[in-house]
N, CA, C and O of each residue as an XYZ file, in Angstrom:
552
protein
N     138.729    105.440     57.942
C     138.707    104.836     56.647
C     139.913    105.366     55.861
O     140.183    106.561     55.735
N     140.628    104.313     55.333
C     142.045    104.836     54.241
C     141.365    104.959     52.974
O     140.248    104.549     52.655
N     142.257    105.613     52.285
C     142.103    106.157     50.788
C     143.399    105.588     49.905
O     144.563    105.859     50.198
N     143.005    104.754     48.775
C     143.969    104.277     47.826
C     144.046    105.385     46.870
O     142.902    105.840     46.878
N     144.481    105.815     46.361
C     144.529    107.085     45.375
C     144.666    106.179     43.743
O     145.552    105.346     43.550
N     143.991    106.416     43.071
C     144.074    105.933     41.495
C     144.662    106.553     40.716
O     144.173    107.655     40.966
N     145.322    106.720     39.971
C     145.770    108.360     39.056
C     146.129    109.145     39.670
O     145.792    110.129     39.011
N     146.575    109.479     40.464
C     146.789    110.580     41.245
C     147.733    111.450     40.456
O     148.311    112.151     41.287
N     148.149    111.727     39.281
C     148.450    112.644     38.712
C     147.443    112.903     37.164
O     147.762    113.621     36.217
N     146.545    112.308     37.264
C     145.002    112.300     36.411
C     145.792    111.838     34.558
O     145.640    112.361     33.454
N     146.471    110.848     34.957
C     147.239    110.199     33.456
C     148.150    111.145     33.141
O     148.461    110.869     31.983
N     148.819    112.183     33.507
C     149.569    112.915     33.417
C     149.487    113.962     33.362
O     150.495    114.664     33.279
N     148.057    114.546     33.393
C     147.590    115.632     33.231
C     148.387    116.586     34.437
O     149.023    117.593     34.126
N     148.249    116.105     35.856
C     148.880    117.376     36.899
C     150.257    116.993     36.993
O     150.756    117.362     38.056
N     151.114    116.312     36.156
C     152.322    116.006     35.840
C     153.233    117.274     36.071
O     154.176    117.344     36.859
N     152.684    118.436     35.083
C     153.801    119.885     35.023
C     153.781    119.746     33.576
O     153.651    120.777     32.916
N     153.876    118.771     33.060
C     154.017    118.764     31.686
C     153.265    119.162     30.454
O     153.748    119.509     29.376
N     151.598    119.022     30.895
C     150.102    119.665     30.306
C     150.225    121.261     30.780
O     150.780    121.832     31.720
N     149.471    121.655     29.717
C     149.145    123.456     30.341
C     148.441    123.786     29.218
O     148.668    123.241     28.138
N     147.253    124.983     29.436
C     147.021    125.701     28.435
C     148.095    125.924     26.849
O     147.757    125.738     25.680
N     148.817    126.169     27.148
C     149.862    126.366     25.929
C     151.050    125.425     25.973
O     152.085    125.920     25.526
N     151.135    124.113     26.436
C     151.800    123.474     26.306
C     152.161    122.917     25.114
O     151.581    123.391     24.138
N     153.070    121.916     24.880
C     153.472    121.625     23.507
C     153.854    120.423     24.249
O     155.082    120.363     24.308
N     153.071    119.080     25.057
C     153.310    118.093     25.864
C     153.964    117.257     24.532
O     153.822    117.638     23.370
N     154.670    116.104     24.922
C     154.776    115.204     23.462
C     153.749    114.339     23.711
O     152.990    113.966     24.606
N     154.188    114.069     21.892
C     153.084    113.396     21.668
C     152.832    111.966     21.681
O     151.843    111.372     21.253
N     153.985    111.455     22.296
C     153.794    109.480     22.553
C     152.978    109.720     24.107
O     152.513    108.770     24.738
N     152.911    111.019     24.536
C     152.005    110.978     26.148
C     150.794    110.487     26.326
O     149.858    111.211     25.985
N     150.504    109.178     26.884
C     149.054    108.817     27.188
C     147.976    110.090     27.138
O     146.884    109.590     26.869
N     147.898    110.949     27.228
C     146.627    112.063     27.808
C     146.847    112.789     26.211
O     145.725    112.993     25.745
N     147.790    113.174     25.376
C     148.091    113.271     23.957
C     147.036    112.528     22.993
O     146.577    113.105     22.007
N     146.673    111.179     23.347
C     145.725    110.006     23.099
C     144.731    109.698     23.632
O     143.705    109.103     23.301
N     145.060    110.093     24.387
C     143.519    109.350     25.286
C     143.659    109.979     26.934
O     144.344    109.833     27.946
N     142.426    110.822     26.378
C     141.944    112.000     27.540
C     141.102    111.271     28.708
O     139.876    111.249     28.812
N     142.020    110.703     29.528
C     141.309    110.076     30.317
C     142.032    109.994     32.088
O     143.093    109.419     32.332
N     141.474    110.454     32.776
C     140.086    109.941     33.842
C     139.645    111.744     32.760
O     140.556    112.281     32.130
N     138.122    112.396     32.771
C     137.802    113.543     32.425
C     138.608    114.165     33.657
O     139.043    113.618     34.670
N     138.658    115.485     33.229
C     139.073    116.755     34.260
C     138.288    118.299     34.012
O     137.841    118.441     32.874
N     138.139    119.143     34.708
C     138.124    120.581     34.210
C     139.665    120.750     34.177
O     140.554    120.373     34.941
N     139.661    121.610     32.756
C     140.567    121.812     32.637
C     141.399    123.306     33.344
O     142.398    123.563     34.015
N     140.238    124.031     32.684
C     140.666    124.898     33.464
C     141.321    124.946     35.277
O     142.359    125.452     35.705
N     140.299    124.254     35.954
C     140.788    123.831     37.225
C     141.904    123.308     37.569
O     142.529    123.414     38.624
N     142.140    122.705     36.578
C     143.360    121.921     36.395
C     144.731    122.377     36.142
O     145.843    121.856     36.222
N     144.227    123.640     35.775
C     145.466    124.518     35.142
C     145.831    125.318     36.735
O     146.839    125.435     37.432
N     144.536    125.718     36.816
C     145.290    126.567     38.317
C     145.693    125.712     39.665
O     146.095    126.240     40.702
N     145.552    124.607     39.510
C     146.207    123.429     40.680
C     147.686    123.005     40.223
O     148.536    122.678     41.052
N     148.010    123.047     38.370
C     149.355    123.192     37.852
C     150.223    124.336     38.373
O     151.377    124.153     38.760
N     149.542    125.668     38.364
C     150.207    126.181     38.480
C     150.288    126.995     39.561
O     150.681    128.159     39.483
N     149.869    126.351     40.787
C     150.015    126.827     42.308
C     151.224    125.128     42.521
O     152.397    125.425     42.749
N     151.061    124.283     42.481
C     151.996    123.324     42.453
C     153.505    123.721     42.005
O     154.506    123.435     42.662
N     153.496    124.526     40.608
C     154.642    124.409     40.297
C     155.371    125.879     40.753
O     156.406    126.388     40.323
N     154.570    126.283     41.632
C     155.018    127.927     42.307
C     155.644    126.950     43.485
O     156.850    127.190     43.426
N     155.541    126.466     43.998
C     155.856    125.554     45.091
C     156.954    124.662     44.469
O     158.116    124.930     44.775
N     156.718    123.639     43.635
C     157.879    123.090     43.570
C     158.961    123.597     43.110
O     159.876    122.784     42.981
N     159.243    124.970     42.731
C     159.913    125.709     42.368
C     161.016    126.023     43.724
O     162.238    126.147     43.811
N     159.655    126.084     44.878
C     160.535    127.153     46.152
C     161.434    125.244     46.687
O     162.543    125.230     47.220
N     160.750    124.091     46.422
C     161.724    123.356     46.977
C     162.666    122.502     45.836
O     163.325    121.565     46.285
N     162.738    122.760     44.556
C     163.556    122.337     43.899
C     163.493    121.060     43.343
O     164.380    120.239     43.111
N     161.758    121.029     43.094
C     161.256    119.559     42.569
C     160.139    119.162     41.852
O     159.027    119.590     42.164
N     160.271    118.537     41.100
C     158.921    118.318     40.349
C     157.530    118.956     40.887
O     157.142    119.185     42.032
N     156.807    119.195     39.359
C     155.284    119.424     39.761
C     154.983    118.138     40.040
O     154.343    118.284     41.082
N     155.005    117.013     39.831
C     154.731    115.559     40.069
C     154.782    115.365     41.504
O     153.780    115.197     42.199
N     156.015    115.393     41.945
C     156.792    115.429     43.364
C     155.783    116.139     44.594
O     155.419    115.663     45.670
N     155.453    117.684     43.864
C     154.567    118.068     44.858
C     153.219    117.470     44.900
O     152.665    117.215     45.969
N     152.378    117.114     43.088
C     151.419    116.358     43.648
C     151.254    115.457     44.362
O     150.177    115.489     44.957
N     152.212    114.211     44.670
C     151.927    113.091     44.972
C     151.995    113.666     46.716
O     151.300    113.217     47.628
N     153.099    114.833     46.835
C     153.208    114.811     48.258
C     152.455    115.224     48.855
O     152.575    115.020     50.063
N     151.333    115.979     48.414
C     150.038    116.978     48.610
C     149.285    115.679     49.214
O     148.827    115.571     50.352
N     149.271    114.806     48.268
C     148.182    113.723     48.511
C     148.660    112.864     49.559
O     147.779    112.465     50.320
N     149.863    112.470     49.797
C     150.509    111.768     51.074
C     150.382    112.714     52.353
O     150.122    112.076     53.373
N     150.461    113.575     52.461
C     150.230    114.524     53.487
C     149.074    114.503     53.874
O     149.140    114.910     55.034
N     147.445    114.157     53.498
C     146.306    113.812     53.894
C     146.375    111.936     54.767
O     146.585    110.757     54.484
N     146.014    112.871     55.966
C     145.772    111.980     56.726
C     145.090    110.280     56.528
O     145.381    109.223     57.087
N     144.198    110.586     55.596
C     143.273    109.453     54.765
C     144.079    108.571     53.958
O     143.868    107.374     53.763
N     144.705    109.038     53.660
C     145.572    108.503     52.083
C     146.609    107.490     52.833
O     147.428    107.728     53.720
N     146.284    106.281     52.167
C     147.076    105.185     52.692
C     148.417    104.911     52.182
O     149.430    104.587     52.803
N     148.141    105.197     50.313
C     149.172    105.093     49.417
C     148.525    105.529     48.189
O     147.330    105.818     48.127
N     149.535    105.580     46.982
C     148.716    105.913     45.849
C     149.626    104.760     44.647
O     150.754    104.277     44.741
N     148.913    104.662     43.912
C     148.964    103.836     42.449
C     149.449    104.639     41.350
O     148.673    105.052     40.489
N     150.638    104.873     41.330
C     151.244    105.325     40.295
C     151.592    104.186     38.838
O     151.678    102.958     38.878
N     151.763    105.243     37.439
C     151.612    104.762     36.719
C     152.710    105.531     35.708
O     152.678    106.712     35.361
N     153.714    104.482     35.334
C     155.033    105.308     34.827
C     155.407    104.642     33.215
O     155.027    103.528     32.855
N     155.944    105.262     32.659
C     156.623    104.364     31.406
C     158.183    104.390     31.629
O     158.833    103.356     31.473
N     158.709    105.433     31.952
C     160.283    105.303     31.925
C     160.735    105.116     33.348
O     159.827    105.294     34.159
N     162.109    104.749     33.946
C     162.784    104.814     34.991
C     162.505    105.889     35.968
O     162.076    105.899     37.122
N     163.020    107.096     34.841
C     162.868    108.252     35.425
C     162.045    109.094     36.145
O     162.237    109.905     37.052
N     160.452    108.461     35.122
C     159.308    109.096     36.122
C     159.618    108.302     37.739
O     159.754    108.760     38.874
N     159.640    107.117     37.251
C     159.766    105.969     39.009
C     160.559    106.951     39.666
O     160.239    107.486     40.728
N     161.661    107.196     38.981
C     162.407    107.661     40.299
C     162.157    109.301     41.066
O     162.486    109.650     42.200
N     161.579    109.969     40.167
C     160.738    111.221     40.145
C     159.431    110.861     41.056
O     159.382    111.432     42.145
N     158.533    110.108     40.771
C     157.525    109.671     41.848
C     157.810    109.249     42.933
O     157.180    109.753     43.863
N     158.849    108.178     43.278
C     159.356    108.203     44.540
C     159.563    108.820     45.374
O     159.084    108.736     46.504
N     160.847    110.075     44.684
C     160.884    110.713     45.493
C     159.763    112.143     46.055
O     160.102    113.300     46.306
N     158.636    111.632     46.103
C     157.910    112.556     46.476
C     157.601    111.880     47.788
O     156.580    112.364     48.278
N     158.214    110.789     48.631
C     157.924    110.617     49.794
C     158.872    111.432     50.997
O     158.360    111.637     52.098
N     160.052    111.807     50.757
C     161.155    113.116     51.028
C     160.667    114.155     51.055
O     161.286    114.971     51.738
N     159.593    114.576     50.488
C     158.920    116.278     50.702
C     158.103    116.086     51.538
O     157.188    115.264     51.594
N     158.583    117.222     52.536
C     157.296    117.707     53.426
C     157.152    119.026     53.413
O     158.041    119.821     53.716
N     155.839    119.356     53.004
C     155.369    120.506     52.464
C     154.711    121.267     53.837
O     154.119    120.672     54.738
N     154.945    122.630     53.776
C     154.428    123.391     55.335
C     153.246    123.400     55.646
O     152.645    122.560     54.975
N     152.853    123.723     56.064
C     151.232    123.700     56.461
C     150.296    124.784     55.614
O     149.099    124.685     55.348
N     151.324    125.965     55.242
C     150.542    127.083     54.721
C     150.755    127.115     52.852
O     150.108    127.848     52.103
N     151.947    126.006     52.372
C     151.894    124.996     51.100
C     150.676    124.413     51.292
O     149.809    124.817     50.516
N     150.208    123.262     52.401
C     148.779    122.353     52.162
C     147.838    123.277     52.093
O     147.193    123.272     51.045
N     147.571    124.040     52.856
C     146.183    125.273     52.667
C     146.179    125.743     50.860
O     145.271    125.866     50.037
N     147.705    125.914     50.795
C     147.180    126.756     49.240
C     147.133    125.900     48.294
O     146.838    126.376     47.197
N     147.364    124.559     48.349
C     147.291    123.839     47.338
C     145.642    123.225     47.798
O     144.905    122.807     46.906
N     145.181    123.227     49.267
C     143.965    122.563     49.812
C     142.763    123.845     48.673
O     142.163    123.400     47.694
N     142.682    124.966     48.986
C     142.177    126.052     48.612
C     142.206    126.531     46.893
O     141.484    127.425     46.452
N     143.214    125.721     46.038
C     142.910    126.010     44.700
C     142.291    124.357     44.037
O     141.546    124.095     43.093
N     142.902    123.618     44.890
C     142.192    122.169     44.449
C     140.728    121.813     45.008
O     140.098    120.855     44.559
N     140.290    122.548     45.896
C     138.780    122.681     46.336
C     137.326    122.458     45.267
O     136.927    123.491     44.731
N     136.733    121.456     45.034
C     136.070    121.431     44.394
C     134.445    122.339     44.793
O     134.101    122.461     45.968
N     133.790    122.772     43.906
C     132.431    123.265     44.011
C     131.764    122.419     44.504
O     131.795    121.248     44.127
N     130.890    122.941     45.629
C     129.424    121.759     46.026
C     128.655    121.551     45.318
O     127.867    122.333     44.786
N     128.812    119.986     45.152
C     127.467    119.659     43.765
C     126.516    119.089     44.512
O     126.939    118.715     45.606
N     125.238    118.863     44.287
C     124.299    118.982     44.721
C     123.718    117.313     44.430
O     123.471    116.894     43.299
N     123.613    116.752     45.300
C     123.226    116.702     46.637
C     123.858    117.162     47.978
O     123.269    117.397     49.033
N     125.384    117.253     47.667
C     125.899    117.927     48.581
C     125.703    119.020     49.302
O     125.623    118.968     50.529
N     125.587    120.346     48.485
C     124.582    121.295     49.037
C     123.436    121.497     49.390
O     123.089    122.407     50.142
N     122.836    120.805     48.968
C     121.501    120.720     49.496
C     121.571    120.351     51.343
O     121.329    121.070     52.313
N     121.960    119.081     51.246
C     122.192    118.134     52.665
C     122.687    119.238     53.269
O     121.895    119.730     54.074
N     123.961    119.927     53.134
C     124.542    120.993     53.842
C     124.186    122.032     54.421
O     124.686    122.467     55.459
N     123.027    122.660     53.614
C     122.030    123.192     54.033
C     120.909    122.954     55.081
O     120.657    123.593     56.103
N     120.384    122.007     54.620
C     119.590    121.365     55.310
C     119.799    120.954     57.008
O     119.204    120.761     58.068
N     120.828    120.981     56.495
C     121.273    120.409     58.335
C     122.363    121.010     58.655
O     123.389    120.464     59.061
N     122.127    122.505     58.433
C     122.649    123.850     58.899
C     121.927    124.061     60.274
O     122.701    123.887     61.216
N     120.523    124.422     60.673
C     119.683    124.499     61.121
C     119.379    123.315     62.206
O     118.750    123.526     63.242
N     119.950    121.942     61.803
C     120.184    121.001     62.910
C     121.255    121.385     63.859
O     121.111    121.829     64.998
N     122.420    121.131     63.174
C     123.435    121.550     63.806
C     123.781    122.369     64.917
O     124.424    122.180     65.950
N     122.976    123.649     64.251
C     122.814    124.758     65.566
C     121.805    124.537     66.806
O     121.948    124.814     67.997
N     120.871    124.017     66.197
C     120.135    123.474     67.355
C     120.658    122.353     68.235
O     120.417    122.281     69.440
N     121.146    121.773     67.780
C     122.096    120.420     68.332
C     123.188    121.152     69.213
O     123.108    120.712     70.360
N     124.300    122.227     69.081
C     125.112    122.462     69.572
C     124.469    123.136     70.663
O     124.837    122.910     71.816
N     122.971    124.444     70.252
C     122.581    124.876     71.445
C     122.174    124.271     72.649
O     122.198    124.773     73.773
N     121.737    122.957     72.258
C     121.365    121.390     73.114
C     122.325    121.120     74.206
O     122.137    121.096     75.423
N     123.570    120.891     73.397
C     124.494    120.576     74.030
C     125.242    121.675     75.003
O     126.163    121.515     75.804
N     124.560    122.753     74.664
C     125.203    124.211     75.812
C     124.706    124.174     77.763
O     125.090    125.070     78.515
């Protein structure tokens, strides 16, 4: 199954440009209107493991999000959403980065969401299958 990505920089929020103490401007969609929701906090530490990285290759926090998300096997394409030239040409080029394997782990490992429940539950639950199933199969 492919994955279309919607927002994939959450209206600008994992842009580089938002932060705890930012001073983003203020004609910025997310300035106005806080939208898809996010944790923020979470959000801050996926900013700023991104921009430790795009630092070491000399490119947007944007650049690395989009490439994070092209690098998953699932992901077919994503739906970007720009006002000036510049972002276009800034989003583009995030198809030119290829990020190492031990970049995807640390960006996989701070963007990791908590198990919400039903999820944990099920997970649990068929902890106890599993093992019995594999001992089956021994």
């Amino acid at each position: 199954m492919g994955l279309l990505v919607w927002s994939p920089l959450a209206g600008g929020l994992l842009s580089g440009k938002f932060g705890p103490d930012s001073s983003a401007q203020s004609d910025a969609r997310r300035s106005k209107f806080d939208f898809p929701p996010v944790d923020r906090d979470h959000a801050w530490q996926c900013v700023a493991a991104m921009r430790a990285i795009a630092e070491e290759h000399g490119v947007s926090v944007s650049q690395i999000a989009l490439a994070w998300l092209l690098a998953r096997p699932y992901v077919t394409s994503v739906i970007i959403g720009v006002k000036r030239i510049e972002q276009l040409d800034d989003n583009l080029g995030a198809v030119d980065i290829i990020l190492t394997a031990e970049e995807l782990v640390r960006l996989d490992e701070v963007s990791a969401l908590p198990p919400y429940y039903p999820g944990w539950m099920i997970e649990h639950q068929n902890a106890a299958r599993r093992q019995a199933f594999s001992r089956s199969q021994n």
